[in-house]
N, C-alpha and C positions, 0 to 999 in steps of 0.2 A: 341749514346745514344738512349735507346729505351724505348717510353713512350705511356702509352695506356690514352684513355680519360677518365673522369669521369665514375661510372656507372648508369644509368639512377636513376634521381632526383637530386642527386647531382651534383649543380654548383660550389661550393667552394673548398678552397684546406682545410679548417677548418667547415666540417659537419657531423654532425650524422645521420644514415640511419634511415629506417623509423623501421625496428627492434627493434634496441636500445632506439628510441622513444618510441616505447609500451611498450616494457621491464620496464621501467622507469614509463609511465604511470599506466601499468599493477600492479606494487609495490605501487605506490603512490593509486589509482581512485579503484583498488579491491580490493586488498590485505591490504588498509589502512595503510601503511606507512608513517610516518611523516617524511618530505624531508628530515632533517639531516641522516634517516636511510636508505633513501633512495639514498639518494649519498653513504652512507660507501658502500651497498650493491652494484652499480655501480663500485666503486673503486675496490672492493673485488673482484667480481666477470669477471670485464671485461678491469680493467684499467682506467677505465672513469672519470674523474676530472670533474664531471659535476655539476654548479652553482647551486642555488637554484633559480636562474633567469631563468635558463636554465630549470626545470621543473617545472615553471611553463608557458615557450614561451611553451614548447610542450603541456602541457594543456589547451592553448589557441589556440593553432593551432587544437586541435581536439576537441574544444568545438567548433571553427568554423565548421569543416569537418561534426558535426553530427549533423547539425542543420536541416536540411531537413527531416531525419529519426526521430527527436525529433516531428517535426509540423506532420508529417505521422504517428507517436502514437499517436501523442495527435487524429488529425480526427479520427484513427480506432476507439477508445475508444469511442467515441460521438457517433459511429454506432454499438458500441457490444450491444447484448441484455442485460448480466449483466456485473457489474464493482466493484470493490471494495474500498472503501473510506475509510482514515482514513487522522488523523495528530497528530503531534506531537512538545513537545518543541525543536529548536536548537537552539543556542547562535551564532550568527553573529553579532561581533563588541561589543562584551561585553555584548550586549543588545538580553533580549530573543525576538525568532522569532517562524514561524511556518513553520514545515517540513510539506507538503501537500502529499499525495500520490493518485493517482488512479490507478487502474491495474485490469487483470487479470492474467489469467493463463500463457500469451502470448504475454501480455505489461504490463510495467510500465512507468508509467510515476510522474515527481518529480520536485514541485518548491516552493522554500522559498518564504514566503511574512511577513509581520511585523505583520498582523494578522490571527484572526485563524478564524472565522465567515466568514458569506456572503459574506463579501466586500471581501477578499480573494479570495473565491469560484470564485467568479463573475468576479474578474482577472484572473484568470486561463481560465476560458471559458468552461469548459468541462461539469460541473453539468448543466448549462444555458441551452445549448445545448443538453442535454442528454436524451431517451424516452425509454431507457431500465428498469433496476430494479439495482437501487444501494443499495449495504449492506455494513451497515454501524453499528458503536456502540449507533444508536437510540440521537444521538445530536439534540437538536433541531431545528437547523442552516439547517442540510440537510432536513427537512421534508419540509422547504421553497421554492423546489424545485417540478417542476409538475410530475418526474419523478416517477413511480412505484419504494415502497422500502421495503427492506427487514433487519430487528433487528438481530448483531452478537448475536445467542443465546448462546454463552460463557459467554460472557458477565451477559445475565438474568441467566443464571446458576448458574455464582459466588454470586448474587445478591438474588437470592433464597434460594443460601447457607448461607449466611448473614443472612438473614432474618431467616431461620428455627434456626440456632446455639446460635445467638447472641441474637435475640428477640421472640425467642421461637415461632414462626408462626408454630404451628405443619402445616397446608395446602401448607406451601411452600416444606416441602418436595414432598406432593402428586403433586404437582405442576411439580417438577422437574421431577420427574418420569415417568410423564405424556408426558412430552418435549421429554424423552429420549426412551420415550418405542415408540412412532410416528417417531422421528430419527431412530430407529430400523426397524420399518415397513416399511422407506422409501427403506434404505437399503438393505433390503429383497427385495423388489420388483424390485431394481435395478440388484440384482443378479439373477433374473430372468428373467431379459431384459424387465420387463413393463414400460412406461413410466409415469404410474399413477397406484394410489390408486383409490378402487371401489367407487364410490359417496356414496353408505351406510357407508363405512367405514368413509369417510370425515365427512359426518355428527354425528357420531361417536363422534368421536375425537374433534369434534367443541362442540355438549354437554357437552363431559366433560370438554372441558376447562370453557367455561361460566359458570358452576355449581360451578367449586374452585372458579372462576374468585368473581360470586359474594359472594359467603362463607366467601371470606378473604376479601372483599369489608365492611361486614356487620360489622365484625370482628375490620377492621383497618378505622372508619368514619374518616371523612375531620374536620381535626382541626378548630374551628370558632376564629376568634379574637377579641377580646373587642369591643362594640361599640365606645369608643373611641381611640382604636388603627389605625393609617393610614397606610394601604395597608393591603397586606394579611401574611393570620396568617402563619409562615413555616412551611411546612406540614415533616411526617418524611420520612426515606429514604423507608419504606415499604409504604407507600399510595403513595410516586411519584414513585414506582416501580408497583403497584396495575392502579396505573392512566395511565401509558407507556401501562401495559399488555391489559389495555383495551379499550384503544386509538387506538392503531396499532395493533392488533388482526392479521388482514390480512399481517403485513409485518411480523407477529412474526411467523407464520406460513405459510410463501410462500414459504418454502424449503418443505412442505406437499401440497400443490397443483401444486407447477412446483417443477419436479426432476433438472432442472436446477441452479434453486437457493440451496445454500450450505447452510449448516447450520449455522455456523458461517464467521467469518472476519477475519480467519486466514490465509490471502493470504495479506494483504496490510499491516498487523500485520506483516509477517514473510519482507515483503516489505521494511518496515520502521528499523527494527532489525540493520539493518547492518550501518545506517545513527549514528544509536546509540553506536554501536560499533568505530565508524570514531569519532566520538565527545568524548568516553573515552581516546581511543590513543593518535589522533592528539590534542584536546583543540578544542575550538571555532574556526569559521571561522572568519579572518583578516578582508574580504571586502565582500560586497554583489557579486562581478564579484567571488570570489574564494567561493562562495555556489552555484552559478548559476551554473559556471563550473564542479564542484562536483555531483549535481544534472543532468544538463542533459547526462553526459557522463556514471551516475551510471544508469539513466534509457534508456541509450545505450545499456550498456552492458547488463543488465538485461532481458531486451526485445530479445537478440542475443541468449540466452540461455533457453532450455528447464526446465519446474521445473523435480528436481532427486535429487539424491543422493549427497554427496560429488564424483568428480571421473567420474561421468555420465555428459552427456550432458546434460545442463538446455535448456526453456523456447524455443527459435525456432533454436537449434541443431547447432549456433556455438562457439566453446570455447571462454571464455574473451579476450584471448589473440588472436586467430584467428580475432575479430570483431575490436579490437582494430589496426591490422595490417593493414585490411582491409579498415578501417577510414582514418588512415594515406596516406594510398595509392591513399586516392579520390574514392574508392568503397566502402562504406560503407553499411551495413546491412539494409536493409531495409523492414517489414514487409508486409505483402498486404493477406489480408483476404479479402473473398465475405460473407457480413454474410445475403445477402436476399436469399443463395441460402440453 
């Protein structure tokens, strides 16, 4: 009789390698497969009779493995200069919750909390900590925070576009215009390798905005409420869009004094997309432990890959499925940027 030993990892005479692990996670944590398809696809493709207990021990076995690289984005994030913040609704337990995101180009990072505000924030740790320049959709909740910020201008876009269509603000067109023709100029200067706009131009661009800024101010006054109404009178969506533009001046316009801030908040937007996607396929999450699991394994992989194409490498250059093997294996991915240099 002649018999060889296990091959390294495996101790049992009934295990699955670390392969078939990711293979499985890989279908279920990227690809967003809901287990029952995720077994057929197993069965199908490799013979694998594998439980739905069985993926979720390996999604618990790599929600362990990446919890190191999880605490290692969260720190980069509190040290990059910008970050991008958003949140959103997901259903854990039947009951709505909030999908959180921060990120860059380079990390994501993702955790469910029962709220969407401060208290949230403040469990998370990241905003608390944070002295960079977060861009965000101009919530109220982030401006609570000491950190330098910057307004997603899609957002005031859509909302100027409202305002000029629906309530006939002829100024908010010139408005928009005005956002996109400075988006332009940034641009340009970018393709030319400047790192900045001339100081006459800034001032430029800053008259003109305050010149619509107070036109459409004169235009759209602050509704008063009866003196015997209690509390205040609600204002329309064009004067608490007129009151944002000229409250945060400096955050709606700091993609026009630092080239490094973007224009908008389509990075934590395109971040959040795919949690949305998992929530049409799959349904709700079961338990708080199977969104946790979800979350930090999605901003595993996320962070292991370079942003591109479909086909190209994402986020820091390794496939899903290479980062996820790698997990498995006890090597897991781990980021490490110097951003004082």
């Amino acid at each position: 009789m002649t018999m060889a030993s296990f091959p390294a990892g495996l101790t049992k005479a009934a295990q699955y390698g670390n392969t078939i692990k990711s293979i499985g996670t890989y279908l279920m944590q990227y690809q967003l497969l809901p287990s029952e398809r995720t077994q057929s696809a197993l069965q199908d493709l490799f013979g694998c009779s594998v439980s739905e207990g069985t993926l979720f021990n390996w999604a618990q076995e790599l929600h362990s493995n990446v919890e190191g690289p999880e605490q290692n984005i969260k720190e980069q994030l509190t040290q990059a200069p910008v970050i991008h913040t958003d949140e959103t609704g997901l259903f854990c337990e039947k009951k709505l919750q909030w999908l959180h995101v921060a990120s860059t180009l380079a990390l994501t990072y993702y955790q469910v909390h029962p709220k969407r505000g401060t208290q949230a924030m403040d469990a998370i740790g990241i905003l608390p900590e944070f002295r960079g320049r977060a861009i965000h959709d101009s919530w109220k909740p982030y401006f609570s925070y000491g950190c330098d910020h910057g307004i997603c201008n899609a957002h005031i876009l859509r909302e100027l576009t409202f305002a000029h269509e629906q309530d006939n603000q002829r100024w908010a067109k010139d408005f928009k215009e005005l956002l996109q023709r400075i988006y332009g100029r940034v641009e340009d200067a970018r393709q030319q390798r400047k790192t900045s706009l001339p100081t006459r131009t800034l001032r430029h661009h800053e008259r003109q905005y305050d010149a619509l800024l107070a036109r459409a101010l004169r235009q759209n006054p602050r509704q008063r409420g009866s003196p015997h109404q209690r509390g205040r009178k609600k204002q329309t969506k064009t004067r608490n869009l007129l009151e944002r533009l000229r409250d945060h001046r400096q955050a709606v316009l700091a993609f026009m004094y630092d080239f490094g801030v973007p224009f908008t908040n389509n990075q934590a937007e395109r971040d959040l997309r795919m949690a949305k996607v998992k929530q049409k396929i799959s349904g709700t999450f079961r338990s708080p432990l199977g969104a946790e699991i979800f979350c930090r394994i999605r901003g595993y992989i996320s962070t292991a890959r370079l942003n591109g194409v479909v086909g190209q490498a994402r986020k820091n250059g390794l496939s899903a499925f290479d980062a996820l093997v790698r997990a498995f294996a006890g090597n897991p991915f781990t980021p490490a940027f110097n951003y004082a240099e």
